[in-house]
NUVOMAR-454837 format. One record per residue (C-alpha): x, y, z. Coordinates in steps of 0.5 Angstrom, whole numbers, padded with zeros to 4 digits, always signed. Last residue first. Example, Ala and Ser with C-alpha at 12.3 -4.5 7.8 and 13.67 -1.06 7.14 Angstrom:
<sites>
+0027-0002+0014/+0025-0009+0016/
</sites>
This chain:
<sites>
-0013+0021-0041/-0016+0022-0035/-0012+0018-0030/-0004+0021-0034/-0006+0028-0035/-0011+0029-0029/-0004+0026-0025/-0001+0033-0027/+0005+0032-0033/+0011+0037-0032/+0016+0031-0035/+0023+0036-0034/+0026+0031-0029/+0034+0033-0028/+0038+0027-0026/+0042+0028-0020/+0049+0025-0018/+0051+0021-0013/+0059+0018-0015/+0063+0013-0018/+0070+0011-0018/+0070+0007-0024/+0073+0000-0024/+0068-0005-0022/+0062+0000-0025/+0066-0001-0032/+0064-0008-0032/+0058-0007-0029/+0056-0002-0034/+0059-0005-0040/+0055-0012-0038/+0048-0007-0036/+0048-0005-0043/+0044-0012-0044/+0037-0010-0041/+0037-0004-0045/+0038-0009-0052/+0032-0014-0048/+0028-0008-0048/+0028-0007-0055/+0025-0012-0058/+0019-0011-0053/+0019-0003-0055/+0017-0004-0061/+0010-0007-0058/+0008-0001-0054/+0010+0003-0059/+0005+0001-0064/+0000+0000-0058/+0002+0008-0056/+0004+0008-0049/+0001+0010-0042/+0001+0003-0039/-0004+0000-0035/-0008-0002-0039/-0003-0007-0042/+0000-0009-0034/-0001-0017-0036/+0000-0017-0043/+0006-0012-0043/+0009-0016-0036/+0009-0023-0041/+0011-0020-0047/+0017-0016-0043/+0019-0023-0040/+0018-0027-0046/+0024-0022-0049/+0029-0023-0043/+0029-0030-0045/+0030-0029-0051/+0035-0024-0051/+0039-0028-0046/+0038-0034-0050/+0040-0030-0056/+0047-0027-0052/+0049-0035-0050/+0047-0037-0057/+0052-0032-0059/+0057-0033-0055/+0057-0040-0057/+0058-0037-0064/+0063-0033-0064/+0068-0038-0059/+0067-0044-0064/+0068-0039-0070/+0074-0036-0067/+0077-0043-0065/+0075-0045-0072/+0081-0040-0075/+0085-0039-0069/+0091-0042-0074/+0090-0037-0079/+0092-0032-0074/+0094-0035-0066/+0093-0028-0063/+0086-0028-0066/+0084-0035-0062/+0087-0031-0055/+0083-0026-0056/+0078-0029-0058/+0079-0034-0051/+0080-0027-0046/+0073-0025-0050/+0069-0031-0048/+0071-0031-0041/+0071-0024-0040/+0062-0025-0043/+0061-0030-0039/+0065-0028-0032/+0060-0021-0034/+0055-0025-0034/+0055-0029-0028/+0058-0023-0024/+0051-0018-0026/+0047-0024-0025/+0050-0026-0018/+0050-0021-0013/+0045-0017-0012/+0038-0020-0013/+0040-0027-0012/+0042-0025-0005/+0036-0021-0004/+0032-0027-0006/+0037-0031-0001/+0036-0028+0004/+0029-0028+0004/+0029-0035+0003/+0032-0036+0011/+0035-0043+0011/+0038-0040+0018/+0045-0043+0016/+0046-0042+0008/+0040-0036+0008/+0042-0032+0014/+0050-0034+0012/+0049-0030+0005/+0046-0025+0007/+0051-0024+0013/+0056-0024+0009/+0054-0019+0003/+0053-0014+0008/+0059-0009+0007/+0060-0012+0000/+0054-0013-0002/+0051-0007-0002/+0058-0003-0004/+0058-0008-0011/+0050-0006-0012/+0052+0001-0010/+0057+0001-0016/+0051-0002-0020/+0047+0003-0018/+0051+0008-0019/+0053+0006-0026/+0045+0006-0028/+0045+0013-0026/+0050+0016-0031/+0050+0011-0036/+0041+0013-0036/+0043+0020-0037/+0048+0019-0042/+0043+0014-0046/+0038+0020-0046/+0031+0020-0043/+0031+0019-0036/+0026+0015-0033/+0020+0020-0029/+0016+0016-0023/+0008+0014-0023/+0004+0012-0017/+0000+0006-0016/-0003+0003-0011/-0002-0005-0011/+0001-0005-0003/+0007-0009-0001/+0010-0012+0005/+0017-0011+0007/+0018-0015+0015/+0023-0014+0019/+0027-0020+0021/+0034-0017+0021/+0038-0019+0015/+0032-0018+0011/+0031-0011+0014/+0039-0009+0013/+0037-0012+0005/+0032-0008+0003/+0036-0001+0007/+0041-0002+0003/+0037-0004-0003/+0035+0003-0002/+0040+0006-0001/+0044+0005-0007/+0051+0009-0007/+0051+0008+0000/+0048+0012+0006/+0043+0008+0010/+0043+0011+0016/+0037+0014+0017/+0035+0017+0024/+0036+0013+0031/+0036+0007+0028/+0030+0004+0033/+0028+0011+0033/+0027+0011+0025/+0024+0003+0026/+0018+0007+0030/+0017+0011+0024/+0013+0006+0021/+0016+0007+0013/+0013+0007+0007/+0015+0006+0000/+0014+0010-0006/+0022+0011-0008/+0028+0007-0010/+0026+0000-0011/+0024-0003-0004/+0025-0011-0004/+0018-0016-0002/+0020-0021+0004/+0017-0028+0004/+0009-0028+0006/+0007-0032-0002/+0003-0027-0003/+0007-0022-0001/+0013-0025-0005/+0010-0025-0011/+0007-0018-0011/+0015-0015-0010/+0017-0020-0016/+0011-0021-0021/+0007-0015-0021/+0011-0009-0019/+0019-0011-0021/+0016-0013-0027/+0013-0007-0028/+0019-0004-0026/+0023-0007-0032/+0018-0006-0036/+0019+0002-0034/+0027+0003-0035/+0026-0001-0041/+0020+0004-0044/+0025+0010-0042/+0030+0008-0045/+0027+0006-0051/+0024+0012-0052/+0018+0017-0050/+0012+0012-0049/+0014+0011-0042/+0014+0017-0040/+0010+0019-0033/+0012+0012-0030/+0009+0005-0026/+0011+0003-0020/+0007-0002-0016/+0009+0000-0009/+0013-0001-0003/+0011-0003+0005/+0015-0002+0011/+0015-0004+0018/+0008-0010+0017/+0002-0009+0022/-0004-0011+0018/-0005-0003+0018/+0001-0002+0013/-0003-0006+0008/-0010-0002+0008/-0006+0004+0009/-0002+0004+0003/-0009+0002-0002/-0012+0009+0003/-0005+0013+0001/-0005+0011-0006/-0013+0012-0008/-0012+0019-0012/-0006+0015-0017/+0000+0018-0013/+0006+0022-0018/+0014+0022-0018/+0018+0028-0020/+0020+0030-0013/+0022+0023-0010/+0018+0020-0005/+0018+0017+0002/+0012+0016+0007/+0013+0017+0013/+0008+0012+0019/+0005+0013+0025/+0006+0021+0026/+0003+0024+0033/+0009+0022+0037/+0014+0024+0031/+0015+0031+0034/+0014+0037+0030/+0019+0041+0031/+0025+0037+0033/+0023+0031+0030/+0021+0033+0023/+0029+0036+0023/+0032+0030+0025/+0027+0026+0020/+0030+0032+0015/+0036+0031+0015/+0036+0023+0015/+0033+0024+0009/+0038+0028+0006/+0044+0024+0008/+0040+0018+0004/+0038+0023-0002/+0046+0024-0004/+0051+0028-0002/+0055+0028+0005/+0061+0033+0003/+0057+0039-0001/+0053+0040+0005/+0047+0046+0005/+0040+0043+0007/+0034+0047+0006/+0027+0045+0010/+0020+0045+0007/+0014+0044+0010/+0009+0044+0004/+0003+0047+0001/+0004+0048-0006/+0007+0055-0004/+0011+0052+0001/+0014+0047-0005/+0015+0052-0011/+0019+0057-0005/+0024+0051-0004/+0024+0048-0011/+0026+0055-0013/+0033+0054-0016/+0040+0052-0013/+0039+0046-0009/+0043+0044-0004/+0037+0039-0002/+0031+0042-0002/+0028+0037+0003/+0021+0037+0003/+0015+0035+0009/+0008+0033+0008/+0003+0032+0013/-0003+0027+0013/-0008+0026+0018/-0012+0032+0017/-0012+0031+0009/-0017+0025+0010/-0016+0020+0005/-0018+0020-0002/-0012+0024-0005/-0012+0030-0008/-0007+0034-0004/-0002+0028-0005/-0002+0029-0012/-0002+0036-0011/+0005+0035-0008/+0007+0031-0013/+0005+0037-0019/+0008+0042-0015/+0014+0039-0015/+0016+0038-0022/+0019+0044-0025/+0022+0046-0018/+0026+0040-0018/+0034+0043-0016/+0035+0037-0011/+0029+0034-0008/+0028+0030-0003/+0020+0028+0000/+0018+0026+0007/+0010+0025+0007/+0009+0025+0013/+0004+0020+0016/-0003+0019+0022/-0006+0013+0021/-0013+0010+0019/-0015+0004+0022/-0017-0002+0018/-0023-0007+0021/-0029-0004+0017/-0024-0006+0011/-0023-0014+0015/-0017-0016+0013/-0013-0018+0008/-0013-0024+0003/-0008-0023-0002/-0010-0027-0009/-0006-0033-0011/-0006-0036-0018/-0003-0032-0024/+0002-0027-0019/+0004-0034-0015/+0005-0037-0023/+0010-0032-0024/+0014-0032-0017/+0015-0040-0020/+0018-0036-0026/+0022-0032-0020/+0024-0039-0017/+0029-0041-0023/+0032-0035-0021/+0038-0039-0020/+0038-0045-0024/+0037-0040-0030/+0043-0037-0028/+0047-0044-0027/+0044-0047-0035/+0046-0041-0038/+0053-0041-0035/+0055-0048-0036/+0052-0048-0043/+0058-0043-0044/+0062-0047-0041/+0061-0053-0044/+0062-0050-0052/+0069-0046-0048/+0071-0051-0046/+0071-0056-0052/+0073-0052-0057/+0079-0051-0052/+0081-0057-0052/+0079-0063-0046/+0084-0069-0047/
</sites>
């Protein structure tokens, strides 16, 4: 007879032993990055295309300027690159900061449809209206506080050239060194960057776009007639629809540099978004996914469904389960006694093996990308043991996503660094 020691001994190991055959091909994503290199055309064979730059911003006149000043000064011919804001019910001067600064700007005021998807659609009608979309080969999407690395556009352009519909970027950050949160956001896109999304190019699997610094063919917005991806998470909406359907996301090794959030509030705020949009993605496209790579053996698919989908409900199923049986185990008193010992110390193999395994994860990003990143040596080494306890707060934030009505708020950016303060220091 099974007691309930036994149980729960085996199924802790069960759940590790599950996740870890999930995502065992991220370790082999790992050996790709070290081992293969990304053979691209002919550089006297790459043509340079005419882009916009499409940038939605709400309430950002502290940083603006200095992305739109990134863009001025790239290495890349100004006369085939346009840059258009969105101010998005803005409150403060983002709208004249951005047309001083060079920009095209249009303001939209809608307290109902919030949230950068409608923005960008806005401003895409917008753009074709006055502009057209004829002479624009491809737009390139930005949020308001990021930086580009004077090489960006001409990296970008080498991959858009080889005929992909969409091309993300390596995505490093303008605070780093500012706390733990920080440096968790900002080892995870790193990772994100070099041993994912680089992985998957070389492999010619399709790559994820994460937030922001990515580019699209404008012939994929008049196949879709605009931007209609509105979910609390937009960009694994738009990641996903393009996996269901065949299109194509390459990636380019061009830097750019995105601004974390600095307070715990902050971080909840946002991370519980992306989780609740995680939970919507999945939700509306989570049976075309998980058919495409079922029935159609697409791997694609199943990246973006092991992206999704099971790491937050593998641990959460761990971490309720576990609690559910201490509970029980108190509610017996002194007859609970080994129970509670049993439970409390296969939960804290589980939680050690995480840490571990989250732990290598950060080392191997932070020996990799070292020069890379803007930080402190001191700071860059404490910042390894702490990522893994940032990587752990998702568990009450996916719990609570799963309850909580949440929606689209912004996140006030106050980092005012240029690109000379970051590539000069």
């Amino acid at each position: 007879m099974i007691t309930v020691q036994d149980f729960i001994s085996s199924f802790n190991s069960l759940i590790f032993i599950v996740f870890m055959l999930l995502y065992a091909y991220q370790m082999f994503y790992i050996l790709v990055a070290f081992f293969r290199k990304h053979k691209g055309k002919n550089p006297k064979n790459i043509k340079q295309h005419k882009y916009g730059f499409i940038i939605a911003a709400r309430n950002e006149a502290n940083v603006i300027a200095h992305l739109i000043d990134s863009i001025h000064q790239q290495d890349y011919p100004s006369e085939l690159v346009r840059i258009f804001v969105i101010a998005d019910n803005c409150t403060d001067d983002t709208a004249k900061v951005a047309r001083d600064a060079g920009a095209v700007v249009y303001e939209r005021f809608n307290q109902d449809q919030v949230g950068k998807g409608y923005a960008l659609d806005f401003g895409l009608k917008c753009i074709e209206r006055d502009f057209g979309t004829e002479n624009i080969e491809g737009f390139f999407i930005f949020d308001a506080d990021n930086l580009l690395s004077k090489n960006y556009i001409s990296k970008m352009n080498t991959i858009f050239d080889e005929g992909y519909s969409v091309v993300t970027s390596y995505r490093n950050s303008k605070n780093f060194s500012t706390n733990w949160l920080t440096a968790g956001y900002s080892l995870w896109f790193l990772r994100e960057s070099k041993y994912l999304n680089n992985s998957r190019m070389l492999m010619d699997t399709n790559c994820a776009v994460s937030g922001t610094g990515f580019l699209v063919n404008a012939e994929v917005f008049k196949e879709n007639d605009g931007w209609h991806y509105t979910l609390l998470t937009e960009d694994i909406e738009f990641s996903v629809d393009c996996a269901v359907t065949g299109r194509k996301i390459g990636y380019a090794d061009a830097e750019f540099y995105d601004e974390q959030p600095t307070t715990f509030a902050q971080s909840w705020s946002q991370r519980m978004r992306w989780a609740k949009g995680f939970y919507q993605v999945f939700g509306q496209y989570g049976k075309k996914l998980v058919g495409n790579w079922l029935i159609n053996f697409s791997f694609s698919c199943y990246d973006l469904t092991m992206t999704i989908f099971p790491a937050l409900f593998i641990t959460l199923a761990c971490c309720l389960t576990n609690l559910c049986i201490l509970i029980y185990a108190l509610f017996l008193g002194s007859a609970g006694g080994d129970l509670i010992g049993i439970t409390l110390s296969s939960l804290g193999t589980t939680v050690s093996n995480f840490y571990i395994t989250v732990f290598l994860v950060g080392l191997l990003t932070t020996i990799t990308e070292w020069k890379r990143i803007d930080c402190p040596k001191g700071k860059k080494i404490l910042y390894l043991f702490t990522f893994p306890l940032f990587m752990f707060t998702y568990v009450p934030i996916a719990i609570a996503a799963l309850f909580k009505k949440v929606k689209w708020d912004p996140i006030a950016h106050n980092v005012t660094k240029k690109i000379e303060d970051i590539e000069n220091q």
